[in-house]
N, C-alpha and C positions, 0 to 999 in steps of 0.2 A: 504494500500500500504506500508509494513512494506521493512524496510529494509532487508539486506544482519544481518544472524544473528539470534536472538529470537527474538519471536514476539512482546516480550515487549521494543522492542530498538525501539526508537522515531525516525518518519520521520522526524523530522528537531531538530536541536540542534540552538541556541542561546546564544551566552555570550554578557553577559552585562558588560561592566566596569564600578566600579561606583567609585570615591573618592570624601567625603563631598559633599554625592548626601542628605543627610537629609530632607532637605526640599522640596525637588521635586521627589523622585524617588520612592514613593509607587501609586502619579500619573503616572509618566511616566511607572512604571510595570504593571499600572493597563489597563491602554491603550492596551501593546501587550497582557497580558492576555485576554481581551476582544477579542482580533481578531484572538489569536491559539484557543479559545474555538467556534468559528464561521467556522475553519478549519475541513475538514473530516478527516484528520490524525494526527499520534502523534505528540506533539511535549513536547520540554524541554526545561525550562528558566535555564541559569547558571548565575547569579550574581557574580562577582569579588570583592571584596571590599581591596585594597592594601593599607591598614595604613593612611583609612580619620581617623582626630580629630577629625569630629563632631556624631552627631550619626547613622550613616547611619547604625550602625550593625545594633543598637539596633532597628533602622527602618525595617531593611530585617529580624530580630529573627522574629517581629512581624506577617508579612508577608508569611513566611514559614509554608505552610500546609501540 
C-alpha cells in the first residue's frame, strides 16, 4: 500500500526526538523497530538528536544500518 509517489516512499514516517537519550534509546528504538518489522508496509524511523552532551550520537552511529 505504497504511497502517492515511488514505490520506495514508506507508508509511514516517524520522528523521534531524542536529547541525552544514551542510556535508554537503543531500547526504546529497539521496541518500534520490532513492531514496523511485524507491519505489512513500509515504514521509516527519523531520529533527531539536537545538541545532547551525553552520547546518544554515538549510540544512534551504532544503530544505523
Amino acid at each position: 500500500m505504497p504511497v502517492s509517489g515511488s514505490s520506495d516512499s514508506p507508508f509511514l514516517s516517524v520522528v523521534v526526538p531524542a536529547f541525552n537519550e544514551a542510556g535508554k534509546i537503543a531500547k526504546d528504538l529497539g521496541i518500534l523497530f520490532d513492531y514496523f518489522d511485524a507491519q505489512p508496509y513500509t515504514t521509516e524511523l527519523i531520529v533527531v538528536d539536537d545538541g545532547s552532551t551525553d552520547a546518544t550520537h554515538e549510540v544512534l552511529a551504532s544503530l544505523q544500518g
